[in-house]
C-alpha positions in Angstrom: -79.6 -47.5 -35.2 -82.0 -47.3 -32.6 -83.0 -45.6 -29.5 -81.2 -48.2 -27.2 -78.3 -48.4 -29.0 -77.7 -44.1 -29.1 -78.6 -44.8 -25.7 -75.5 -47.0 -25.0 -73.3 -44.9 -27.5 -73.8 -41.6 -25.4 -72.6 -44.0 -21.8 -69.4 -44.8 -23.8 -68.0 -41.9 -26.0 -70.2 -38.2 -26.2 -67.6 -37.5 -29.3 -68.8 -40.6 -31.0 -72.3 -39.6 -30.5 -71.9 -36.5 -31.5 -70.0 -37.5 -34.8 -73.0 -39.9 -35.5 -75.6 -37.4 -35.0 -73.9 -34.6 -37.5 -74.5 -37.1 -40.2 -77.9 -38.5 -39.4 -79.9 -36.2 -36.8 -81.6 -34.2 -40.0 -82.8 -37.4 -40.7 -84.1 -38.9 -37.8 -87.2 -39.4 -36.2 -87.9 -36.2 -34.0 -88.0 -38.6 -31.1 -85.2 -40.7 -31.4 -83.0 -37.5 -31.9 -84.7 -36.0 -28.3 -83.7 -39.4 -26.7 -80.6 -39.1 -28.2 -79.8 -35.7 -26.9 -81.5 -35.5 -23.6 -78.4 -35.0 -21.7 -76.7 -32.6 -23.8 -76.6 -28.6 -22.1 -80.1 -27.1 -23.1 -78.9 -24.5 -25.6 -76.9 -27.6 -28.4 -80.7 -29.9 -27.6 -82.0 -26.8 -28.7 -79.8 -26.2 -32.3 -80.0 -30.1 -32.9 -83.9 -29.5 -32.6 -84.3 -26.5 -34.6 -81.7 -28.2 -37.3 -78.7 -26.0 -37.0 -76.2 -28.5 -35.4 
């Protein structure tokens, strides 16, 4: 998956995105995951970046 398509994920369904990144955001490139979370409230960006999500 890439950054356009989390991109289009978070428009339709946050739940969906949210689901996808509990699997994969340990995983991902650091700045795919801060694209992919940018709109999120500041203290989950925060747990997702520090890797307790």
């Amino acid at each position: 998956m890439d950054y356009i398509s989390l991109k289009w994920l978070h428009q339709g369904s946050i739940r969906t995105e949210k689901g996808f990144l509990a699997e994969h955001y340990v995983e991902m490139p650091r700045s795919m995951l801060r694209y992919a979370i940018e709109k999120f409230p500041e203290t989950e960006r925060q747990s997702y970046l520090r890797g307790e999500a």
